[in-house]
C-alpha positions in Angstrom: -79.8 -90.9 -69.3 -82.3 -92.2 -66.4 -82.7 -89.8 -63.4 -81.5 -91.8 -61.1 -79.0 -95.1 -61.5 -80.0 -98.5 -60.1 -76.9 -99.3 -57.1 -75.4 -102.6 -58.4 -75.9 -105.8 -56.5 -73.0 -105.8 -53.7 -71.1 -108.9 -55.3 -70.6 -106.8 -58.4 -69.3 -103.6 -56.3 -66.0 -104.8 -55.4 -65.6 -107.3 -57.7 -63.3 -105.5 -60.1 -61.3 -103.9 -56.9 -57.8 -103.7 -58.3 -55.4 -105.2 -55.2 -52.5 -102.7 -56.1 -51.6 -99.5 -54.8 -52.0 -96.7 -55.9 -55.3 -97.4 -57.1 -57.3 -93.7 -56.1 -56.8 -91.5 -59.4 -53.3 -92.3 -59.3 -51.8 -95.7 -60.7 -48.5 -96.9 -61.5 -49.3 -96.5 -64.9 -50.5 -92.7 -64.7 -47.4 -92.3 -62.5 -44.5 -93.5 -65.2 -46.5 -90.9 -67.7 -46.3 -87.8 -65.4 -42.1 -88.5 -64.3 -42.4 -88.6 -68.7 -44.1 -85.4 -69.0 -42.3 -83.6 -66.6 -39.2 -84.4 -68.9 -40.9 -83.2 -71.9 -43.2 -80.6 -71.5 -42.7 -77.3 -70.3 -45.9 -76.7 -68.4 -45.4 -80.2 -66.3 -42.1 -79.4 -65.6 -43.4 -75.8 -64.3 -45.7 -77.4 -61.8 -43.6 -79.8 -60.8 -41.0 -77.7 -59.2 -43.7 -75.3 -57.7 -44.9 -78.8 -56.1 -41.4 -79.8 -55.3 -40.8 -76.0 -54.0 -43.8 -76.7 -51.8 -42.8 -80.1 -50.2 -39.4 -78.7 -49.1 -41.2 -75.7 -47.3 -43.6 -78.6 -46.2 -40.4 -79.9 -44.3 -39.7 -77.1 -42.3 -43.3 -76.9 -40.6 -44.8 -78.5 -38.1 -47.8 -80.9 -38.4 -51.3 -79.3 -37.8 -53.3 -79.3 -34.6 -56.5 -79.8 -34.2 -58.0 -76.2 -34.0 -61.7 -74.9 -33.9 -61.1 -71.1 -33.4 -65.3 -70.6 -34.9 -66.7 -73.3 -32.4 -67.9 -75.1 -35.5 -65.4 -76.1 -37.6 -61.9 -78.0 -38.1 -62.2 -77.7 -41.9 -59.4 -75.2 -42.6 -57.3 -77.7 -40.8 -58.7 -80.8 -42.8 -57.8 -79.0 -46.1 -54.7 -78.1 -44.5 -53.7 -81.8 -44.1 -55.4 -82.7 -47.4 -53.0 -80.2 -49.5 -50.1 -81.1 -47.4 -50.6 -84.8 -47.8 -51.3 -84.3 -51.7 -48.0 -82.6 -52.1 -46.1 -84.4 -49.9 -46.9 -88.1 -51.5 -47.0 -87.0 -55.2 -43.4 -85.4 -54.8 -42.4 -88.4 -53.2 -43.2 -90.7 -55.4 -41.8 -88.4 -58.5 -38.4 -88.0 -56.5 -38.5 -91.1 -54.1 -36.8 -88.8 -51.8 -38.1 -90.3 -48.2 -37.9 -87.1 -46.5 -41.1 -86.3 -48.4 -43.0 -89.6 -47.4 -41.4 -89.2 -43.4 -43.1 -85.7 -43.6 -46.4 -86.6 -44.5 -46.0 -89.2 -42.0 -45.9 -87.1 -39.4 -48.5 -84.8 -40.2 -51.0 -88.0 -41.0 -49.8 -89.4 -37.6 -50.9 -86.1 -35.7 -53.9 -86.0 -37.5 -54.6 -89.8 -36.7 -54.1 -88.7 -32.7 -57.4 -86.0 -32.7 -59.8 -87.0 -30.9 -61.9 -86.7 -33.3 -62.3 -85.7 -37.3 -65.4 -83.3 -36.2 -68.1 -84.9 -37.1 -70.8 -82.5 -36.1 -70.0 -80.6 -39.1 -68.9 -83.6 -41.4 -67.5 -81.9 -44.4 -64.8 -81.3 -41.8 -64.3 -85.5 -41.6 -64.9 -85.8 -45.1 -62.3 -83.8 -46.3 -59.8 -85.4 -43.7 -60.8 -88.9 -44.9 -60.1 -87.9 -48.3 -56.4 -86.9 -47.1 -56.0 -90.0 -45.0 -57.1 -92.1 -48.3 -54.5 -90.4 -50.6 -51.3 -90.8 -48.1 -52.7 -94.4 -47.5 -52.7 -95.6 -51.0 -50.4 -93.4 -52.8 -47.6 -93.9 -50.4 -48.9 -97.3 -49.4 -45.3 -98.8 -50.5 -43.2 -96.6 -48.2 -44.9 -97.6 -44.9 -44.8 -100.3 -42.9 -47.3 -102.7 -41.5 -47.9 -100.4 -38.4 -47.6 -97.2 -39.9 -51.1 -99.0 -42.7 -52.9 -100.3 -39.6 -52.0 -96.3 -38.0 -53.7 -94.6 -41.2 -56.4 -97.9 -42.1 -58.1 -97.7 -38.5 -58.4 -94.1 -38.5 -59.9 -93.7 -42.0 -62.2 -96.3 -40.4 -63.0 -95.4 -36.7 -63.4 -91.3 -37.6 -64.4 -91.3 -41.0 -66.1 -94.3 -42.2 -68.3 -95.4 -38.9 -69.4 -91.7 -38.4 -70.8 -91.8 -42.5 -72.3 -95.0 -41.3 -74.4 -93.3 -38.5 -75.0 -91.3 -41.4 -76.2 -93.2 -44.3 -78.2 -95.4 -40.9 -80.3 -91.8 -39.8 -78.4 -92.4 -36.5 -76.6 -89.3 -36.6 -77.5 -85.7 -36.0 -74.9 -84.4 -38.1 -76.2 -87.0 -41.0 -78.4 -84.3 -42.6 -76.5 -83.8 -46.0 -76.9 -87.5 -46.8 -80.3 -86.3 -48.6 -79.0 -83.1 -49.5 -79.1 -81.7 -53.3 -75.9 -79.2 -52.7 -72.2 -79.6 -52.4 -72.0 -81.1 -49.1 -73.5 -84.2 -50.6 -70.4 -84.4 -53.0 -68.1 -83.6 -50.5 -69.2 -85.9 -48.0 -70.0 -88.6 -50.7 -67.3 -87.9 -52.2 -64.7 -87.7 -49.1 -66.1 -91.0 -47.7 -66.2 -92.8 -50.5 -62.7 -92.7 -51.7 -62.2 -93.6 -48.2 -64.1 -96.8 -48.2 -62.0 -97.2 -51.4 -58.4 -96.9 -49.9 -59.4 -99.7 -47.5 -61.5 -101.8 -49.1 -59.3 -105.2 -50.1 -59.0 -105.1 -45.7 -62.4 -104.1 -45.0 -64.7 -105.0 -47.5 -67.4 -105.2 -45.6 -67.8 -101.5 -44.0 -66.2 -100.2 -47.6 -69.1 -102.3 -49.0 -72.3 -100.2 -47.3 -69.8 -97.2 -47.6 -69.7 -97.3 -51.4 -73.0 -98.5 -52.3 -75.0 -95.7 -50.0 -72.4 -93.2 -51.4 -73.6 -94.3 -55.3 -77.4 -93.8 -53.6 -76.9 -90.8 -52.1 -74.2 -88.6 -54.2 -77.2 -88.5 -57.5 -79.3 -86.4 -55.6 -76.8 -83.9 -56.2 -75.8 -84.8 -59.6 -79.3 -84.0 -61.2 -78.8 -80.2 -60.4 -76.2 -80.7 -62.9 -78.9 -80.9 -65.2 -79.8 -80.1 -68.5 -76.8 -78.1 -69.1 -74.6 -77.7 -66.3 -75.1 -74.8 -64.3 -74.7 -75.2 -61.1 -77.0 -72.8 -58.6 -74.6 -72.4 -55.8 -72.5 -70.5 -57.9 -69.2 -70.7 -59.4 -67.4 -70.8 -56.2 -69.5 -73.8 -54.7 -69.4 -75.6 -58.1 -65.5 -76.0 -58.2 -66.1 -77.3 -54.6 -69.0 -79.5 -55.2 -67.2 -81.0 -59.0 -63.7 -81.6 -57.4 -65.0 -83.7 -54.7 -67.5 -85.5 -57.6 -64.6 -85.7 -59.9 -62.5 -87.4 -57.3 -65.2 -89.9 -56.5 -65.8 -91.0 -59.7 -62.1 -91.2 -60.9 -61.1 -92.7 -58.2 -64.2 -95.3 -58.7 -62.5 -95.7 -62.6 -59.4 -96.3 -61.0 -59.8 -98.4 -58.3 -62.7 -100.5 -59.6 -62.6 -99.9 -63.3 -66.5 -98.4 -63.4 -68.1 -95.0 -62.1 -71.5 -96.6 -62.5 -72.9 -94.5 -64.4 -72.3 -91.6 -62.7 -70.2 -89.6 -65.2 -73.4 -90.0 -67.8 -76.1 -88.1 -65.5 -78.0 -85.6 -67.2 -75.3 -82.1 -67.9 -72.4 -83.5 -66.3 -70.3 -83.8 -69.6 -71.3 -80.0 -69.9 -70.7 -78.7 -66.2 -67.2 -77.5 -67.3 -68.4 -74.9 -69.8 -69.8 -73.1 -66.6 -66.8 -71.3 -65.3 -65.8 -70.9 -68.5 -68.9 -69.0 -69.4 -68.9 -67.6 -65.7 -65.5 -66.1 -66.1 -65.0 -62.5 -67.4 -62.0 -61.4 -69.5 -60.0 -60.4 -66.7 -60.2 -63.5 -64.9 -63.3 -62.8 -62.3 -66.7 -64.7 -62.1 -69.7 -63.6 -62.1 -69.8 -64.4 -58.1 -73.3 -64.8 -57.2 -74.0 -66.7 -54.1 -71.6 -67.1 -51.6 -68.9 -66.9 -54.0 -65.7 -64.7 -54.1 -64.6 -63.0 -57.4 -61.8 -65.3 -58.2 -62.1 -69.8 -58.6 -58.2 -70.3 -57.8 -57.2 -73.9 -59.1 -59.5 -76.0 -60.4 -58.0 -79.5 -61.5 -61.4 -80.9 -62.5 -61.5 -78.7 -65.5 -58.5 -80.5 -66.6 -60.3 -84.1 -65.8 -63.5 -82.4 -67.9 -61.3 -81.7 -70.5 -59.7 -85.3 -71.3 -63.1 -87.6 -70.2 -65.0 -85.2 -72.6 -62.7 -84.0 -74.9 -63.2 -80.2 -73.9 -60.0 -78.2 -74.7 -61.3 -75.3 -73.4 -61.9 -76.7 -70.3 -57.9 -77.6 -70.6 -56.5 -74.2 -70.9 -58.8 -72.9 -68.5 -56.8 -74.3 -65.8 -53.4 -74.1 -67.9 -53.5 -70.6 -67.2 -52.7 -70.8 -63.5 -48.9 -70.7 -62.7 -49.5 -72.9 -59.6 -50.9 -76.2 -59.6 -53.1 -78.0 -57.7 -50.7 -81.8 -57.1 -53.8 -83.5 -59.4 -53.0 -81.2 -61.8 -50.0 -83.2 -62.9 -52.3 -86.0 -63.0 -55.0 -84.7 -65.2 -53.3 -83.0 -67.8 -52.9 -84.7 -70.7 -50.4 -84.7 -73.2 -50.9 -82.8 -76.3 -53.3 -80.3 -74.7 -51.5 -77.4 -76.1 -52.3 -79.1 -80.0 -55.8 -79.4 -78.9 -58.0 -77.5 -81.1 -60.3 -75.5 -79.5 -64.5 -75.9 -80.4 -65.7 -72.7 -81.5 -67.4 -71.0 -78.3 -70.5 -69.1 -79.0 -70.0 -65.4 -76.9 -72.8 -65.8 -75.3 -74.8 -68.5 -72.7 -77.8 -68.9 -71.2 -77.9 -72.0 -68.6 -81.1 -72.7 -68.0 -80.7 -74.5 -64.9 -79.4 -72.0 -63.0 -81.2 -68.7 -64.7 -78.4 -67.0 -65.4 -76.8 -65.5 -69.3 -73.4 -64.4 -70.1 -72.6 -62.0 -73.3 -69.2 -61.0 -74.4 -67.8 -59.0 -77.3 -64.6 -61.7 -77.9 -62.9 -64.8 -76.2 -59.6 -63.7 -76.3 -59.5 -59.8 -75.7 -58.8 -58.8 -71.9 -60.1 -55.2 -72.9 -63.3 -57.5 -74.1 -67.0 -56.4 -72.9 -68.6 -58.7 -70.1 -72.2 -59.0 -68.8 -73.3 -61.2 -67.0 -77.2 -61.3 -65.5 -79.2 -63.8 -63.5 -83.0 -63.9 -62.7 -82.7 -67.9 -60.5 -83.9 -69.4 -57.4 -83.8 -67.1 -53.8 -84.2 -71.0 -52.0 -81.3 -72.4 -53.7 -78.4 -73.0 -50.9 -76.1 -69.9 -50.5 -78.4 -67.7 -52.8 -78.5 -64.3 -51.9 -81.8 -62.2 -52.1 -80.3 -61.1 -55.8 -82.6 -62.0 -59.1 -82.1 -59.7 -61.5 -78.3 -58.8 -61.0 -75.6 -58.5 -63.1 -71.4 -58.0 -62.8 -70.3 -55.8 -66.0 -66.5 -56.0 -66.8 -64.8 -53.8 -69.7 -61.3 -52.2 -70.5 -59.6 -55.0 -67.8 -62.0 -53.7 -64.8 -64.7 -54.7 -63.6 -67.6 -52.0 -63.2 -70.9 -53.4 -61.4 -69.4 -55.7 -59.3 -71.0 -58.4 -56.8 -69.7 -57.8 -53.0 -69.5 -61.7 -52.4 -70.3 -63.3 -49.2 -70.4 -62.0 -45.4 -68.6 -63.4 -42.7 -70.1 -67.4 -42.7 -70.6 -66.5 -38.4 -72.6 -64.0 -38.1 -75.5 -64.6 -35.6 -77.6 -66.5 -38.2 -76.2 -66.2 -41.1 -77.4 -69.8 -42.2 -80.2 -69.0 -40.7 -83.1 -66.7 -39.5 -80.9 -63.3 -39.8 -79.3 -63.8 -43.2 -81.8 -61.5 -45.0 -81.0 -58.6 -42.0 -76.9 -58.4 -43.7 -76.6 -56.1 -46.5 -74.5 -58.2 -48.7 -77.7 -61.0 -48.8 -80.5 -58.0 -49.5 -81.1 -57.2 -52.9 -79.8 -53.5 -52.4 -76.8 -55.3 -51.6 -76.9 -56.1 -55.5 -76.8 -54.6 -58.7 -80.4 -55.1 -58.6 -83.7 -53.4 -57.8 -85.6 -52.9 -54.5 -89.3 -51.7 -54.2 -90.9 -50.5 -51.2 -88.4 -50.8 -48.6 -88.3 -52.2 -45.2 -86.7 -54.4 -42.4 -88.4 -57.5 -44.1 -86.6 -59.2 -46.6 -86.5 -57.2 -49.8 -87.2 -60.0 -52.3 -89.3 -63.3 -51.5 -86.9 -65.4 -49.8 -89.2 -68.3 -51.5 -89.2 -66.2 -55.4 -88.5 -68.4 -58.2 -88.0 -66.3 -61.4 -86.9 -67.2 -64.8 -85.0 -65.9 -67.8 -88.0 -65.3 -70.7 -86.6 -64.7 -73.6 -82.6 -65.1 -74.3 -81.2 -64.3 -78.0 -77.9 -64.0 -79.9 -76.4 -62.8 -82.7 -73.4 -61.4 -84.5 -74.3 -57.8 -83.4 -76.4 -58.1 -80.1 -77.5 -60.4 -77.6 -80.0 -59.8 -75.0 -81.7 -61.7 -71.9 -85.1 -60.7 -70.8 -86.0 -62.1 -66.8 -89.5 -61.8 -65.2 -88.6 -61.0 -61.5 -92.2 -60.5 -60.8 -92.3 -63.5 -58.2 -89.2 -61.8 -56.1 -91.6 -58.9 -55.8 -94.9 -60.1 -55.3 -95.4 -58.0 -52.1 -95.7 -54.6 -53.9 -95.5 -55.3 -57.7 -98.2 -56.5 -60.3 -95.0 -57.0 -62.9 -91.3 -56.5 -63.1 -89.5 -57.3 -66.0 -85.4 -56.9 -66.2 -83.8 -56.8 -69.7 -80.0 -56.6 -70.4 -78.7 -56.5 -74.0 -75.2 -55.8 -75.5 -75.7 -53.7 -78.5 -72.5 -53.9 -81.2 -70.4 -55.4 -78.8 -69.5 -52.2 -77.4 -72.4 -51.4 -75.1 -75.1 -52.2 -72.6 -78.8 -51.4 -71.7 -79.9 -52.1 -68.8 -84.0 -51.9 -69.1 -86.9 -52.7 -66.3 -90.7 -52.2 -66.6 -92.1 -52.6 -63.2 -96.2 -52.2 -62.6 -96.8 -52.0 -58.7 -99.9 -52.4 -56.5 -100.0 -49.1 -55.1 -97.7 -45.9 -55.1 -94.1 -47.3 -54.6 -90.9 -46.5 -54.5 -88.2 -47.8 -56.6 -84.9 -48.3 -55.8 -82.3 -49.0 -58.6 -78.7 -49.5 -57.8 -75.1 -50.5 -59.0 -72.2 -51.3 -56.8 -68.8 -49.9 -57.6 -65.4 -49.5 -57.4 -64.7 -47.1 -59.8 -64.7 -43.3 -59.1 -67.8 -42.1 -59.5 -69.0 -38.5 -61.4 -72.1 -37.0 -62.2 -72.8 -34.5 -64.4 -75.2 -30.9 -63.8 -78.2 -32.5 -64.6 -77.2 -36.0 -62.5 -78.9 -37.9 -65.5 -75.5 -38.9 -66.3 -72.0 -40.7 -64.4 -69.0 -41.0 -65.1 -67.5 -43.7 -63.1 -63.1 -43.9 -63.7 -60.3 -46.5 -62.9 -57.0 -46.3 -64.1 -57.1 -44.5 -67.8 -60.6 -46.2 -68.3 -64.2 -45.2 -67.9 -67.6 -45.9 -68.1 -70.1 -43.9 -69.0 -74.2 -44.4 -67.5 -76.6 -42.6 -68.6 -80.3 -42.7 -67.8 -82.0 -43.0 -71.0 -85.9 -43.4 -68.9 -87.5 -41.8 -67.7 -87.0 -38.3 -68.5 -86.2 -36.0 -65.0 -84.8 -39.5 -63.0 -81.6 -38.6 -61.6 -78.5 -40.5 -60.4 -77.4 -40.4 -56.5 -74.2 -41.9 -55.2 -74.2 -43.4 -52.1 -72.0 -45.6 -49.9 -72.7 -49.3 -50.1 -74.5 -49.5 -46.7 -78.0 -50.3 -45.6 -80.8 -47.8 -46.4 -82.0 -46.1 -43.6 -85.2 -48.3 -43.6 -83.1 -51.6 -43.3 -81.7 -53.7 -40.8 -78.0 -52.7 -39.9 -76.4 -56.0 -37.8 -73.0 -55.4 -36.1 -70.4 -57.1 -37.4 -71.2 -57.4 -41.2 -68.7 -55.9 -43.8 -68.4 -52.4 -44.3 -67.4 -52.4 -48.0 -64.7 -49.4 -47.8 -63.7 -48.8 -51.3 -67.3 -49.8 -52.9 -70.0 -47.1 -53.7 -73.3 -47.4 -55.1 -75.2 -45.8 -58.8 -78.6 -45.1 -57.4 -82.0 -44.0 -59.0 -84.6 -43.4 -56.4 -88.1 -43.2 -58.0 -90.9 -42.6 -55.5 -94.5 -42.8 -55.6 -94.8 -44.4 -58.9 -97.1 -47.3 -59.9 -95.5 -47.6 -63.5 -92.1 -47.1 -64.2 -89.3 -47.6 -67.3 -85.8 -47.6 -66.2 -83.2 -47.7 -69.2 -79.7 -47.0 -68.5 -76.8 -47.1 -71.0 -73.5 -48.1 -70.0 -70.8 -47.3 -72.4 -66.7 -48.3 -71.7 -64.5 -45.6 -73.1 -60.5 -45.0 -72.5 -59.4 -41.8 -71.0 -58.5 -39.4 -73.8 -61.5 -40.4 -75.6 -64.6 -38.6 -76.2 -67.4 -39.6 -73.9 -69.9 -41.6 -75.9 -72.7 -38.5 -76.9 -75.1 -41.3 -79.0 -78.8 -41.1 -77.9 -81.0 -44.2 -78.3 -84.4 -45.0 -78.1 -85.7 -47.2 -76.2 -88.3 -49.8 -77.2 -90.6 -52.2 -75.0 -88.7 -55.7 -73.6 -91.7 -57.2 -75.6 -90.2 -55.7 -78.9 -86.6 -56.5 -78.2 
């Protein structure tokens, strides 16, 4: 695959446009096999009267208004009309009941009356050009001429000429047309099956739409590659996919081609990522600004039909509410699907980060997963070299997730002053603390060694680039030994006398025996046992997850309530070994008493 596509001539863009309607992901075709399905299969007939349950409450609300409580954005009202408009029109055109189609009328007619779709911060205009496209072209039939010219000039005068200022460099707010992140799929991808809805009446501004969209939206699409990690994190990859799924389905659909674009480079791979990001109790590993828990995530059901991944399909079976494309996507005969044996453990290179588990299918299963990664990437936080461990249906080393997205310079020059950005935020380690930043906000660092088997797999990550300011070399190593337990291992060589902070955030209960070389952390009837393995005389500390008395301590960021941290505090050391041995255990059982010994990551 080349690493970038050449944009077809303009004559050979539009060629193919299919004069119809519904023509974006949804065709009349599609649309007789879903009223099928949802006679014969129990899952489609599930979701289709959640979405019918949905659209009645949808009748009984009031349209939107345009709202910008932050002073930046309209987005949650944008998805708000989006997710209204979806469910509206696919309901109607299952039932053909107009009160449906009057319904999203009116809420697409308020939305048509803003003065604007927010430009300034464009994912907000992209998202509602999305919505305008799908009750334009899915309910195309059930409006008249006035109601299409109502819904055709606004796609055009506050989505498409605004992504024209855009894709021209006359805009301010066009920054994310070069942008390698998800606001270039959302934008691209908003816009685009815009330009699409309207492009048999305006094929001349759907023309420069389309073909700067194809341009732009494969900057994005190499970070895909080679093996479809995504370095925003779990929670910014279901946003960035859906938007690049939409795109190039609705491309398929509307014009018969994506281009090319479904080929780039670990794109046909991208869906094993959640799957591999997703613990046994239904949590991601949420590094980056992500939360612990995806929600719906239809895509995984396109992923699973364009490239035959039946995992990916049960992934998203799982959920007991659909997303409306959900209908769309899933295919018959995904419960017969034979699933492709899934290694238990992943590294993705692109993104740094391995996952190990002790089974697929066990919600008591053992979970680690462990990134080393890139501090520049967008949303990172200052966190190589953390992990999230799950076991027994809990999850023990957890990751606190983002801050509030408003904090005075959160995007900005302050983000490494909040505690849930700073590495001792993380389940990670922090040398010679300070105000400044306590990793390089520029650090690079890479997973060195990675290996699996039947009995142990392990991931071995030089951080020394995140801690170039005080150390010489710091090495992080997590293995799972026999399925049934983990070692958490650094060798760190500083500069001068340091101190060296280790620490693991918690919501478990937390217990330390006499000698405080040992916890005990409890939830429910289930434990976790850590034990400090090196060096001999370190000792545990718990403390509250808040900023160490060295750091900065912002009003307004979280306060974490209910979290606690595992600390080992080693000072004026310029070598030091850290092992730790985590060991799940139910209540009733004994706690684990087997010693190990610990060898160098270099003999691992």
């Amino acid at each position: 695959m080349p690493s970038r596509l050449s944009v077809p001539p303009s004559e050979e863009i539009l060629g193919k446009l299919s004069k119809v309607h519904p023509r974006l992901l949804l065709t009349k075709e599609i649309l007789n096999r879903i009223k099928n399905q949802v006679q014969s299969d129990e899952k489609s007939k599930s979701w289709f009267m959640c979405l019918h349950s949905d659209a009645q409450k949808l009748l009984l609300q009031r349209p939107l208004r345009y709202e910008i409580p932050d002073g930046l954005r309209l987005l949650h009202v944008s998805r708000g009309v989006q997710e209204r408009v979806y469910t509206l029109a696919l309901v109607f055109s299952l039932t053909s009941d107009r009160r449906y189609a009057e319904r999203a009328w009116q809420e697409l007619e308020s939305a048509s009356n803003f003065q604007d779709w927010n430009p300034r911060h464009f994912l907000d205009t992209a998202e509602m050009t999305h919505a305008f496209a799908i009750g334009y072209d899915w309910l195309y039939d059930a409006w008249d001429d006035g109601q299409r010219e109502v819904l055709r000039d606004a796609i055009i005068e506050k989505g498409l000429i605004p992504a024209l200022e855009c894709y021209n460099g006359k805009a301010f707010f066009g920054w994310w047309v070069k942008s390698k992140h998800n606001w270039n799929q959302v934008c691209n991808g908003g816009i685009g099956i815009g330009a699409l809805a309207v492009a048999d009446e305006r094929p001349d501004i759907a023309l420069e739409i389309i073909r700067n969209a194809l341009r732009s939206i494969q900057d994005a699409m190499q970070g895909f590659a080679p093996d479809g990690g995504w370095a925003e994190g779990p929670g910014y990859w279901a946003y960035a996919t859906f938007y690049n799924v939409v795109f190039i389905e609705s491309l398929s659909t509307a014009l018969g081609t994506d281009f090319g674009l479904s080929k780039f480079d670990g794109f046909s791979e991208t869906g094993l990522f959640p799957i591999y990001m997703t613990g046994p109790i239904g949590m991601v590993f949420n590094f980056a600004d992500c939360h612990e828990k995806l929600g719906n995530v239809p895509q995984m059901l396109w992923f699973a039909k364009r490239f035959g991944c039946a995992t990916c399909a049960r992934y998203e079976t799982r959920m007991q509410r659909p997303h409306p494309l959900d209908l769309l996507w899933l295919g018959a005969g995904y419960e017969d699907s034979k699933d492709k044996i899934m290694p238990l453990d992943k590294y993705f290179k692109s993104v740094e980060v391995a996952t190990m588990r002790s089974s697929w299918d066990d919600e008591n299963a053992l979970f680690v997963a462990f990134k080393a990664g890139d501090n520049k990437a967008n949303h990172s936080n200052l966190d190589c070299g953390t992990f999230v461990l799950d076991a027994l249906v809990y999850r023990w080393a957890i990751d606190l997730g983002p801050d509030n997205y408003n904090l005075p310079g959160y995007f900005g020059t302050e983000r490494w002053k909040y505690y849930r950005m700073r590495s001792e935020g993380h389940n990670t380690l922090v040398i010679d603390p300070s105000r400044d930043a306590d990793q390089n906000p520029n650090a690079k660092t890479h997973i060195v060694r990675f290996e699996s088997s039947f009995e142990k797999a392990f991931a071995i990550a030089d951080l020394t680039a995140a801690y170039e300011a005080s150390a010489r070399s710091v090495l992080r190593g997590i293995a799972m030994l026999g399925r049934k337990k983990v070692v958490v291992q650094d060798e760190i060589e500083t500069k001068n006398l340091s101190h060296v902070w280790w620490f693991m955030h918690t919501r478990a209960k937390i217990e330390l025996n006499k000698d405080r070389d040992e916890a005990r952390l409890t939830q429910g009837d289930a434990n976790l046992s850590a034990r400090i393995v090196s060096p001999k005389g370190a000792r545990f500390d718990v403390m509250d997850a808040a900023p160490l008395s060295t750091s900065p301590n912002p009003e307004g960021q979280e306060r974490n309530e209910g979290v606690r941290k595992l600390v080992i505090h080693l000072g004026g050391v310029t070598n030091a070994h850290i092992a730790i041995l985590l060991v799940p255990f139910r209540g009733g059982e004994d706690l684990p008493s087997e010693l190990m010994k610990t060898n160098r990551l270099d003999k691992w």
